[in-house]
C-alpha positions in Angstrom: 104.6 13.5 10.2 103.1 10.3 9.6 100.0 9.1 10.1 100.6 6.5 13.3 102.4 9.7 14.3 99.4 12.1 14.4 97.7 9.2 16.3 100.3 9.0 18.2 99.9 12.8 19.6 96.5 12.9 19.5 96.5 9.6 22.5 99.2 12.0 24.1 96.7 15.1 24.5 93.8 12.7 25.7 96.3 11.0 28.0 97.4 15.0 28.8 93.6 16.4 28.6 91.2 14.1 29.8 93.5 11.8 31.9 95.3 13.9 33.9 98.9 12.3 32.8 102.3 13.4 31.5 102.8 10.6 29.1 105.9 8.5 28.5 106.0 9.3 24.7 108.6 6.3 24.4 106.1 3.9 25.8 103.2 5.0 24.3 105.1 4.8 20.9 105.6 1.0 21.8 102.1 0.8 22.9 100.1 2.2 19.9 102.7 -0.2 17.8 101.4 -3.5 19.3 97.9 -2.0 18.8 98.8 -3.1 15.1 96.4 -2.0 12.4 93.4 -1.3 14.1 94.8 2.3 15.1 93.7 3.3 11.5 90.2 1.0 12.1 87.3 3.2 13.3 85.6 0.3 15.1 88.5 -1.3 16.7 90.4 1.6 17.5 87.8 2.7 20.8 87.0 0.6 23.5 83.0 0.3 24.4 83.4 0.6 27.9 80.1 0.2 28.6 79.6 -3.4 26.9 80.6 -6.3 29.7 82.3 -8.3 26.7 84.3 -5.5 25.2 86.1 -5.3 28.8 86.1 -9.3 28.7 88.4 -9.0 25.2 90.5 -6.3 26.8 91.0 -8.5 29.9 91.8 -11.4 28.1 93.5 -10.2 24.7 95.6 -7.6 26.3 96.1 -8.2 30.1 96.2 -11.5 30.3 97.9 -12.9 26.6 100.1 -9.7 25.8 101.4 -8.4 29.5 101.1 -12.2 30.7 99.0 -11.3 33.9 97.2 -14.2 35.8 93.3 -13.5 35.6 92.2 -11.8 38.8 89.2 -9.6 40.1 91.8 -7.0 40.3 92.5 -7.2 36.3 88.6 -6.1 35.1 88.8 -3.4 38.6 92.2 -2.2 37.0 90.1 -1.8 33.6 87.1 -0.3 35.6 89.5 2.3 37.0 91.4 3.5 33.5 88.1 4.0 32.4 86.6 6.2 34.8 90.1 7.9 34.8 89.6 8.2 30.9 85.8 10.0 32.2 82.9 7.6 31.8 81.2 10.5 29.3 84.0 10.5 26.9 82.8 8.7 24.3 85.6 7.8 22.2 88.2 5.7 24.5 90.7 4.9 22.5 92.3 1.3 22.4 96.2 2.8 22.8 95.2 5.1 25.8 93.5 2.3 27.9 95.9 0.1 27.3 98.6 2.3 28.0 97.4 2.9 31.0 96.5 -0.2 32.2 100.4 -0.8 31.1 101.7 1.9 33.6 98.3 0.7 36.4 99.8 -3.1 36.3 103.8 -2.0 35.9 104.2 -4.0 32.7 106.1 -1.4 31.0 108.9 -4.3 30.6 106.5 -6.1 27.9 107.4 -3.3 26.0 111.0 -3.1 26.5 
């Protein structure tokens, strides 16, 4: 198993464990692929959920350039929601579980078809 692999399972069982979800493994593949490099990145690989611009970047790098959503109130509420599904406590958020579910929150999975 490779390495994007064990990353790969690892945002399965948080998506499983802490989410509440049965994950779409095909998807989330897809998903932790456009995430590039920064899977293997310590720093970039979490989201700071509590830092207003962190949310700002995920808004506008992800929702808005990559799934090609207009900016609306309801994109930072649909951020606001995966995190407190994710639990506000959990410290490590990772970048591939948010934004899979904010995939499957705003039905964009056809980005990623």
């Amino acid at each position: 198993m490779g390495k994007r692999d064990e990353w790969i399972a690892k945002y399965a069982d948080d998506l499983q464990t802490k989410c509440g979800m049965t994950p779409d493994m095909d998807l989330l593949t897809k998903v932790t692929i456009g995430c590039g490099p920064s899977i293997y990145n310590a720093d970039a690989q979490t989201i700071a959920a509590s830092q207003e611009s962190e949310l700002e970047l995920v808004k506008n790098n992800f929702l808005i350039k990559k799934l090609g959503l207009s900016d609306s109130p309801e994109l930072m509420d649909g951020i606001h929601k995966a995190v407190e599904t994710y639990g506000k406590s959990e410290r490590n958020k990772y970048r591939a579980v948010v934004y899979y579910m904010l995939t499957k929150h705003f039905g964009k999975e056809s980005v990623y078809a």
